[in-house]
C-alpha positions as CSV (number, residue, x, y, z in Angstrom):
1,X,7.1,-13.2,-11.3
2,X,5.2,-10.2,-11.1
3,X,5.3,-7.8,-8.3
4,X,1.3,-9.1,-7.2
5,X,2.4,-12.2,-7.1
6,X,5.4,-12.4,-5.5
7,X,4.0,-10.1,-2.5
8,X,1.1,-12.4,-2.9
9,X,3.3,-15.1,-2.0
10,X,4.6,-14.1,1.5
11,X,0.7,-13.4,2.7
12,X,-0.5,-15.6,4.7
13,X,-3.6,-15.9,3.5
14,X,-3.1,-17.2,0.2
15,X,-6.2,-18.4,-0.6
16,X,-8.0,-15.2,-0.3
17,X,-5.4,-13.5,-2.5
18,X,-7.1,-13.4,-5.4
19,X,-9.5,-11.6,-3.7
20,X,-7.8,-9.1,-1.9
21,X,-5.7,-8.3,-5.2
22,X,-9.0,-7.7,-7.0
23,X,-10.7,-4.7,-4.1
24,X,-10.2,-1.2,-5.8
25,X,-9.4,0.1,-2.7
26,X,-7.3,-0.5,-0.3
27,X,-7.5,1.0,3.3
28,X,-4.4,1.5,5.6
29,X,-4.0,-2.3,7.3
30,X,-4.1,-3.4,3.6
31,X,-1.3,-1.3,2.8
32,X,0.9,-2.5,5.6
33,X,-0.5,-5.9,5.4
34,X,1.1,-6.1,2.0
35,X,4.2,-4.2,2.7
36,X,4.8,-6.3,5.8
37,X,5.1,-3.3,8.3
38,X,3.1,-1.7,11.1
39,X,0.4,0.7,10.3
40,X,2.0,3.3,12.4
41,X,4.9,3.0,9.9
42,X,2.5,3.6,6.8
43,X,1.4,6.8,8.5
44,X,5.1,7.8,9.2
45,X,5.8,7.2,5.5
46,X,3.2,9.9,4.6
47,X,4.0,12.3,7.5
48,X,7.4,12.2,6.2
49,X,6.2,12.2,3.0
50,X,4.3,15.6,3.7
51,X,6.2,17.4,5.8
52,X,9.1,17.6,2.9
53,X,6.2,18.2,0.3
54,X,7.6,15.0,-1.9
55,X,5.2,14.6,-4.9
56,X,7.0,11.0,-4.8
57,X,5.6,9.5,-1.9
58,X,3.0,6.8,-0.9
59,X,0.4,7.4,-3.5
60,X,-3.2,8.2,-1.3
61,X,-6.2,9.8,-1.2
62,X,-7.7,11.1,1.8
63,X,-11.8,11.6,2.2
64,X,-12.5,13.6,5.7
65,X,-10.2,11.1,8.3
66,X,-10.0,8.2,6.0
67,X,-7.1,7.3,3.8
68,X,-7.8,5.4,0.3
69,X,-5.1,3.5,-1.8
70,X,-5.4,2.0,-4.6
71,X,-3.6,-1.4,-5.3
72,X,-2.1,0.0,-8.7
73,X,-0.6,2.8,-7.4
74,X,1.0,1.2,-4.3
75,X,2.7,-1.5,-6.1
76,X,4.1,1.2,-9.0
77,X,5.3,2.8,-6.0
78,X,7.1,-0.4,-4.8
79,X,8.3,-1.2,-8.0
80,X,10.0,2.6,-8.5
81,X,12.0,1.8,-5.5
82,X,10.9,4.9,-3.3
């Protein structure tokens, strides 16, 4: 089972999977949607991330206040174990 479908399997919303799998882009309440945590917790991961200036962290890209994620990159991330 691949890692897409086996988080795919503990959304509730499986019928829209498909869907939500195929966005570009993730935003933040994605990310923690999928991870099964807060979205305070996502930002904590990438405060903690930055304040030891780890190349390693939750992959992101910020445009002016918003934070971007792309669905490849998070679940490389998962799949690394970090």
């Amino acid at each position: 089972m691949s890692t897409c479908e086996s988080i795919c399997s503990g959304l509730q919303y499986d019928r829209h999977c498909s869907e939500f799998f195929n966005n570009q882009i993730w935003r933040i309440e994605d990310v923690a949607r999928v991870l099964g945590v807060s979205i305070g917790h996502i930002y904590n991961i990438l405060s903690k991330s930055r304040k030891m200036r780890r190349k390693d962290g939750l992959p992101h890209r910020k445009r002016g206040k918003l934070l971007y994620f792309f669905p490849k990159e998070v679940l490389d991330w998962i799949d690394k174990g970090e």
